[in-house]
C-alpha positions in Angstrom: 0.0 0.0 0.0 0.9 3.7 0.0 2.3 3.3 3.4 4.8 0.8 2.5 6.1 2.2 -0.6 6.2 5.5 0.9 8.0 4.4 4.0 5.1 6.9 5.4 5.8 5.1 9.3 9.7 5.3 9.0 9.9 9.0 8.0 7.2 10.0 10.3 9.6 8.5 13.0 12.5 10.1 11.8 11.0 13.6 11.9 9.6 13.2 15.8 12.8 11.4 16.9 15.0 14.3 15.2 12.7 17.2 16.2 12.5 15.9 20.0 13.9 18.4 22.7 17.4 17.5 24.4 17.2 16.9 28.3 18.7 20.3 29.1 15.9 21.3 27.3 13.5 19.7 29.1 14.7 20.6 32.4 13.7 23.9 31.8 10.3 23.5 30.9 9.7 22.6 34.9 8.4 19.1 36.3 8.4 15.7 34.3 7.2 16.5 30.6 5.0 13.2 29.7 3.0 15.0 26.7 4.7 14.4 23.4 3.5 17.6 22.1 5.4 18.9 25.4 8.7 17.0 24.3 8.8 18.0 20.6 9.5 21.1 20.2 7.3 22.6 16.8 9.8 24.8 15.0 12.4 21.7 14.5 9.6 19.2 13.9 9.1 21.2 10.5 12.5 21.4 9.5 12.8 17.8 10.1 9.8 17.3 8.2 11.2 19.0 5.5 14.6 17.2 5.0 12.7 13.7 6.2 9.2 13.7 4.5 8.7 16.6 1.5 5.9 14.8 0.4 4.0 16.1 3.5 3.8 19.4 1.6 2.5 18.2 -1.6 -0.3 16.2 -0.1 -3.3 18.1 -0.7 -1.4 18.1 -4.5 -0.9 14.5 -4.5 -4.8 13.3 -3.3 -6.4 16.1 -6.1 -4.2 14.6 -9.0 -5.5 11.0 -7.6 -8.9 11.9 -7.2 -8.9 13.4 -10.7 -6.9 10.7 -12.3 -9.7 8.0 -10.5 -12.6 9.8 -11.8 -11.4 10.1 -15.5 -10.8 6.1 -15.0 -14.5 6.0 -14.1 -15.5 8.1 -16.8 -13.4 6.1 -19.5 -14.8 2.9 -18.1 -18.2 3.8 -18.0 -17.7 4.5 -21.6 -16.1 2.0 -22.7 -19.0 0.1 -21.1 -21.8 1.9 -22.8 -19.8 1.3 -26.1 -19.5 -2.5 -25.7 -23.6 -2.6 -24.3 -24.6 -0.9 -27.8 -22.4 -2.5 -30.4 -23.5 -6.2 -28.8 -27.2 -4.6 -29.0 -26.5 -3.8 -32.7 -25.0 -7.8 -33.4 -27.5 -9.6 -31.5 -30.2 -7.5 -33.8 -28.6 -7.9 -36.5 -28.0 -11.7 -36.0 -31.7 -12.0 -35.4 -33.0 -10.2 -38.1 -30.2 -12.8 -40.6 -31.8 -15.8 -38.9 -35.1 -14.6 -39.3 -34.5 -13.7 -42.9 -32.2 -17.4 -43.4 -35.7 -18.9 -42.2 -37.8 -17.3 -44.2 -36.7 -18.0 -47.6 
């Protein structure tokens, strides 16, 4: 799936482990941190995001192009479809109407 060939849990990893305050810095915030959003500290999460995961940026990019390339597929297919619906319409008629007139003479 898209996680696995995007390596989506690896880099996600990667940015929170390299964007996660030092222990000095943590000391200074005042008693034990236990909230991740508390250990991470924003401002270096993006950078990291940035050298570890671009694609992040492009996502709302990436699902419109998808969404548009899925419905043309749908369109094409639905066509495709109707086209195969009417020409077998067409031979079965026009295999009926050669039987009919084969019988007939």
């Amino acid at each position: 799936g898209v996680r696995d060939t995007g390596e989506v849990d690896m880099k996600l990893r990667c940015m929170f482990q390299w964007a996660e305050r030092t222990e000095e810095e943590l000391k200074g915030l005042g008693p034990p941190v236990r909230k991740a959003e508390e250990r991470v500290d924003v401002a270096e999460l993006v950078r990291q995001q940035r050298v570890f995961f671009p694609e992040v940026l492009h996502v709302g990019e990436l699902l419109s192009a998808e969404f548009i390339k899925q419905r043309r597929m749908t369109h094409y297919n639905r066509r495709q479809r109707r086209q195969f619906w009417r020409q077998a319409s067409v031979y079965f008629v026009l295999i009926c109407v050669l039987d009919w007139a084969v019988q007939a003479v």
